[in-house]
C-alpha positions as CSV (number, residue, x, y, z in Angstrom):
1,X,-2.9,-4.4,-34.8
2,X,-2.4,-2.7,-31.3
3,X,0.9,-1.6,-30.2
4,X,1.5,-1.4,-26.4
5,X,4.5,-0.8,-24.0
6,X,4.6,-3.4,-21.7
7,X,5.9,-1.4,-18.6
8,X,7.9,-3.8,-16.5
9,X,12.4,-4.2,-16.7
10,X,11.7,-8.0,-15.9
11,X,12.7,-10.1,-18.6
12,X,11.0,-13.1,-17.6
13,X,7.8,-11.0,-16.7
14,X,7.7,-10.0,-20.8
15,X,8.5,-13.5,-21.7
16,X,5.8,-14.8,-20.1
17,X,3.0,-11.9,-21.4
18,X,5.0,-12.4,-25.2
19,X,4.0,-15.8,-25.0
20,X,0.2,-15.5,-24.1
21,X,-0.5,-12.8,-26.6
22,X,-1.5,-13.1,-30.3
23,X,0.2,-12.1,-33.0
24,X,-2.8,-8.8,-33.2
25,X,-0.9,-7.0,-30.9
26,X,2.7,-6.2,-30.6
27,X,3.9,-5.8,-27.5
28,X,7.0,-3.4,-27.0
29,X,9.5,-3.8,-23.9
30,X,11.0,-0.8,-21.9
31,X,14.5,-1.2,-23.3
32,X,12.7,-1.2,-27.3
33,X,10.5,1.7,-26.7
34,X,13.7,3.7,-25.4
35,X,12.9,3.8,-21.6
36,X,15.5,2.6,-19.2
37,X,14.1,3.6,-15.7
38,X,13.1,1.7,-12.7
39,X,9.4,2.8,-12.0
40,X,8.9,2.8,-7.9
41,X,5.9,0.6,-6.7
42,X,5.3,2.6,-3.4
43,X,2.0,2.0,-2.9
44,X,-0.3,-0.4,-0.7
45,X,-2.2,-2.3,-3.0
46,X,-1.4,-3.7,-6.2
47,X,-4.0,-1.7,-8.5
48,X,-1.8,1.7,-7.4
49,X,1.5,0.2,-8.3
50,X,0.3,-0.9,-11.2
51,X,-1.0,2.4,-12.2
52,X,2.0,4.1,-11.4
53,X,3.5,2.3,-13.6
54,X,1.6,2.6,-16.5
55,X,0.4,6.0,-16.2
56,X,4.6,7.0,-16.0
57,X,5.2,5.2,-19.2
58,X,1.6,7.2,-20.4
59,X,4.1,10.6,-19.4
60,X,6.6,9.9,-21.0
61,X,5.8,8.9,-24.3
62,X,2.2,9.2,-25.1
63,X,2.1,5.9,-26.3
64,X,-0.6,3.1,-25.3
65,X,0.8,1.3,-22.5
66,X,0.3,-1.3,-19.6
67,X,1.6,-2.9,-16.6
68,X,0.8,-5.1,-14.1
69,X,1.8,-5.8,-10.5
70,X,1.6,-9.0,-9.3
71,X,1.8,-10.6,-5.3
72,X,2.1,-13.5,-3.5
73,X,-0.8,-13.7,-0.6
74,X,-0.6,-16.6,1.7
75,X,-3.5,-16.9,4.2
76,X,-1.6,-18.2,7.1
77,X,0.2,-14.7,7.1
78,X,-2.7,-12.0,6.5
79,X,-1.9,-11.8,2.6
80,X,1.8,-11.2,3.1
81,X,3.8,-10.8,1.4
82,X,1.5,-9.4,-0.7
83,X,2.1,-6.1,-2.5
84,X,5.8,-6.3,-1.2
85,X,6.0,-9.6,-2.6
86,X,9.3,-8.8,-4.7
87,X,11.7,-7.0,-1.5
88,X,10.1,-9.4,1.0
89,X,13.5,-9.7,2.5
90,X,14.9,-6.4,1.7
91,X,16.4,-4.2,-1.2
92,X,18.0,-5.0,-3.5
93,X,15.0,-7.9,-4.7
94,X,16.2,-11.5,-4.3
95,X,14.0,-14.3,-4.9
96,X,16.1,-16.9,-2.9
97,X,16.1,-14.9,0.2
98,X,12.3,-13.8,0.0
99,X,11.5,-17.6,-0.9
100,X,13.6,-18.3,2.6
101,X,11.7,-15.6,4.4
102,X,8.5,-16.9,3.8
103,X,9.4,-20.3,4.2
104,X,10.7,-19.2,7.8
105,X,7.7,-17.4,8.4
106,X,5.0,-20.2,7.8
107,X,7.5,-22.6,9.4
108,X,5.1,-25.7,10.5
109,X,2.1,-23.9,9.6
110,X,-0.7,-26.6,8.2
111,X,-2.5,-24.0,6.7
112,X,0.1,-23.6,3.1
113,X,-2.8,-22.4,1.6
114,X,-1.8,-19.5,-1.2
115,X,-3.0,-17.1,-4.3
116,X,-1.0,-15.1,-6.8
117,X,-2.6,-12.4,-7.8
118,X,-2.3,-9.9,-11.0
119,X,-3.7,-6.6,-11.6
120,X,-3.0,-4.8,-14.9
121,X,-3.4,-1.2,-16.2
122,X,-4.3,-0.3,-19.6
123,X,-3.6,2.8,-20.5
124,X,-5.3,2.9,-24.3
125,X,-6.2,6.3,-25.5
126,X,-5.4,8.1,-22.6
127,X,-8.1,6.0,-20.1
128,X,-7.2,3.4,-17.8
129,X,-8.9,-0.1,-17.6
130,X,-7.9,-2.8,-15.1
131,X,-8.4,-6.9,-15.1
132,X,-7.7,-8.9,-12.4
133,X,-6.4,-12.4,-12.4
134,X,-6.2,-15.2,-9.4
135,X,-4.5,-18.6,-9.0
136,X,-4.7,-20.5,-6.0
137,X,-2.3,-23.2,-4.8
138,X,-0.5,-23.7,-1.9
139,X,3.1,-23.5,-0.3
140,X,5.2,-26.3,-0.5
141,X,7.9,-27.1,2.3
142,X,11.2,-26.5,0.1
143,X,12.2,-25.1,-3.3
144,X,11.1,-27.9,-6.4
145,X,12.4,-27.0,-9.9
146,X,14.7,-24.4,-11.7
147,X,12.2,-22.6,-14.0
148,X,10.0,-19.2,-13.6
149,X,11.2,-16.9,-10.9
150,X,9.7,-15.2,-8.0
151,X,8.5,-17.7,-5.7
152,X,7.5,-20.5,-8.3
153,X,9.5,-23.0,-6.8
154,X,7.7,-22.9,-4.0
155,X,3.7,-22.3,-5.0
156,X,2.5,-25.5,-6.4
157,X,-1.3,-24.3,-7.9
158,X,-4.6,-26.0,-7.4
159,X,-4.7,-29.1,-9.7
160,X,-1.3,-29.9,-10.3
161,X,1.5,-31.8,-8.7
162,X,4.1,-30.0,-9.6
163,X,5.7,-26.4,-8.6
164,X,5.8,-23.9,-11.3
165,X,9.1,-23.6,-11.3
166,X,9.0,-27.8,-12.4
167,X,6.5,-26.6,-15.4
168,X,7.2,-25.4,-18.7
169,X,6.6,-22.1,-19.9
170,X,3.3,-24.0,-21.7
171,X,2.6,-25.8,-18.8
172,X,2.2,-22.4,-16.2
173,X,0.2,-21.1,-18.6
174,X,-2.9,-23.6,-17.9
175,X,-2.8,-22.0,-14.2
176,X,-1.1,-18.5,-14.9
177,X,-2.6,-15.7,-13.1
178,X,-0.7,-13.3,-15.2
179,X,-2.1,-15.5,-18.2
180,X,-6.0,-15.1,-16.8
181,X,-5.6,-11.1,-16.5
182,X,-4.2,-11.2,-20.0
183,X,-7.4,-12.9,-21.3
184,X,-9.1,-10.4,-20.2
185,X,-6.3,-7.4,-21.8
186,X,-7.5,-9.2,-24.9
187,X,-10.6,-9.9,-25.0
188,X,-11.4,-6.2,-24.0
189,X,-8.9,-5.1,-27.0
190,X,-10.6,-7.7,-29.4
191,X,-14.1,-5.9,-28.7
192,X,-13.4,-2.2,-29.3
């Protein structure tokens, strides 16, 4: 069985990964392993945050770790908000007022064309692996739905009707980007 740290203080982030996971690996929260620190996500792309995550958790306790960093990129806007997807509209993060922001920002924009997009670090033995996962979709004109968090109210993905926040936990999962880069976490663990 693997153990890792799962660096991340969002609850519905670990929900999510808890639920795609199989029982071979255990996956250990911030709070369980002891840690109770906000990492900072300075960086410009989502690989660096990601790893500056992970590798801080690596610091602190030695202990085989990951994280992930996940944006928002909508076309019409150049990939905003992007890597600054979760203090779009500011500090402290709030998902209603980044959800307005962009929503003010595309305005009557045709083009609601959109992509979530995960990157996770594996920190396993001291070396760091990353896996990449993508969904597309699109923006829709107002909030739909009262599950997920983030912006999932608003991104409805390619092949559905629905919002993600209208879907189940199971149901996000068939389109999860989060879910696609942690095939891969697993596959690569299920090979060594």
């Amino acid at each position: 069985m693997h153990t890792l740290v799962f660096a991340t203080n969002n609850p519905h982030k670990l929900e999510e990964i808890q639920a795609i996971v199989p029982a071979s690996i255990h996956i250990i929260s911030l709070k369980a392993a002891g840690i109770d620190i906000d990492i900072p996500e300075p960086h410009d792309s989502l690989a660096e945050n990601a790893t500056e995550k992970s590798t801080t958790i690596f610091r602190l306790t030695g202990l085989n770790c990951f994280s992930e960093d996940t944006g928002l990129e909508v076309a019409a806007l150049h990939g905003e908000p992007g890597v600054k997807s979760a203090r779009y509209a500011g500090e402290p993060p709030n998902p209603p007022k980044n959800m307005e922001k962009l929503l003010q920002r595309l305005g009557r924009q045709t083009d609601r064309r959109a992509r979530f997009r995960t990157v996770i670090s594996l920190i396993l033995a001291g070396r760091e692996y990353f896996f990449e996962g993508v969904c597309a979709g699109k923006i829709i004109d107002a909030p739909r739905g009262e599950g997920g968090f983030g912006y999932d109210p608003i991104f409805v993905p390619e092949g559905a009707d629905r919002s993600f926040g209208e879907m189940s936990l199971a149901e996000k999962k068939e389109f999860s980007h989060r879910r696609k880069a942690t095939d891969q976490l697993i596959a690569f663990l299920a090979s060594l």
